[in-house]
C-alpha positions as CSV (number, residue, x, y, z in Angstrom):
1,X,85.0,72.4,96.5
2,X,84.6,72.7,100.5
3,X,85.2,76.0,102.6
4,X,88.4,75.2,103.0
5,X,89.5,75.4,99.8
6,X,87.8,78.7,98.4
7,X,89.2,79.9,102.0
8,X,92.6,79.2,101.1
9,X,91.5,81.1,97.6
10,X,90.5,84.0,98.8
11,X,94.0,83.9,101.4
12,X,95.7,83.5,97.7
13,X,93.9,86.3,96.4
14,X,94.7,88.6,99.1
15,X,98.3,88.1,98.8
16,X,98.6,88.7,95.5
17,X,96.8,92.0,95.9
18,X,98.8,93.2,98.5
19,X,102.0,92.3,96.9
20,X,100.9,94.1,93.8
21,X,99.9,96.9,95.8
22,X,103.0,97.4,98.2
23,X,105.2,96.4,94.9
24,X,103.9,100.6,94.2
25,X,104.2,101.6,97.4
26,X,100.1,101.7,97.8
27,X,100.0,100.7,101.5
28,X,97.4,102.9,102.0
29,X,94.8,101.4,99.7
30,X,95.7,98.2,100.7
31,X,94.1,99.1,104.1
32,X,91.5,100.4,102.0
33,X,90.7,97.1,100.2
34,X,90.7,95.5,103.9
35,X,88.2,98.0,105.1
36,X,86.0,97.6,102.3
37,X,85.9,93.6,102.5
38,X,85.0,94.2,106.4
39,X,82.3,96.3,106.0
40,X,80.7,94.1,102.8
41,X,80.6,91.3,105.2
42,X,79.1,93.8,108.2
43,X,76.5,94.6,105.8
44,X,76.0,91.2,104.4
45,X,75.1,90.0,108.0
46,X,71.8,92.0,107.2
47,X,70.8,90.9,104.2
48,X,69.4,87.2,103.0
49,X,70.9,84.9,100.4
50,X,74.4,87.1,100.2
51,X,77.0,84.7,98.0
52,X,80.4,85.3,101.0
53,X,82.7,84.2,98.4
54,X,81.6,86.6,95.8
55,X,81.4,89.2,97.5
56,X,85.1,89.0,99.5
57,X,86.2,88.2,95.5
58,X,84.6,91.6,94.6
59,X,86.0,93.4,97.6
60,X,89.4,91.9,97.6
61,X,89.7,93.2,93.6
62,X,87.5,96.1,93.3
63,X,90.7,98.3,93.0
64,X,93.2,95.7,92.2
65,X,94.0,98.1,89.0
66,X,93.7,101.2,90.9
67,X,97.6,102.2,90.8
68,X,97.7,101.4,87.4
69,X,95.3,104.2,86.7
70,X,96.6,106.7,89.1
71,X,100.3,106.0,87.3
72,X,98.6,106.6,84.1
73,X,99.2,110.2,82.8
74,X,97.3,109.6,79.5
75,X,94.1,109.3,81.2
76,X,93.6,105.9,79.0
77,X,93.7,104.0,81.9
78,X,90.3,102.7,83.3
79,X,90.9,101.4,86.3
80,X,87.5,99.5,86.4
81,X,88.3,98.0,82.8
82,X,91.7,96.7,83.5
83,X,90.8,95.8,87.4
84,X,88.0,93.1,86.3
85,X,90.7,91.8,83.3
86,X,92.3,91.5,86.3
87,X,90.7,89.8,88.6
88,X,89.7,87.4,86.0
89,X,93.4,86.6,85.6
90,X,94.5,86.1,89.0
91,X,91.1,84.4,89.9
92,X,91.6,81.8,86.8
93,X,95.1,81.3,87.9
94,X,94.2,80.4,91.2
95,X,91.0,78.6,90.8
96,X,91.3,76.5,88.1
């Protein structure tokens, strides 16, 4: 697999988050997900070995199942259980 193709992976990924997200009207935490992938990779500049394309995967769908939860007036909802069922989801879809 060369750069180019887990770039145009993780350009997948990101548009399938934000359309879920704006689909609720969560613009907001859209930015949020942006802001937390820019500041992994600000960190990751200071730190050795960091794996870039697991750690934008983790960024880009920390809170992919964050509305869900918030929607959820049962409480039931976990938004870290469902968020990495996911993320397994979309990233199977896309990567295999």
């Amino acid at each position: 697999m060369t750069v180019n193709d887990i770039d145009n992976i993780l350009l997948e990924l990101e548009k399938i988050v934000e359309n879920k997200l704006d689909k609720y009207g969560a613009h907001g935490l859209f930015s949020h997900i942006k802001r937390v992938c820019n500041l992994c990779l600000y960190l990751a500049k200071y730190e050795k070995g960091v794996n870039l394309t697991v750690l934008k995967l983790a960024a880009l769908l920390h809170d992919i199942a964050r509305v869900e939860e918030d929607l959820d007036e049962s409480g039931n909802i976990d938004h870290a259980v469902l968020g990495a069922q996911e993320a397994e989801k979309n990233i199977k879809k896309i990567w295999i």
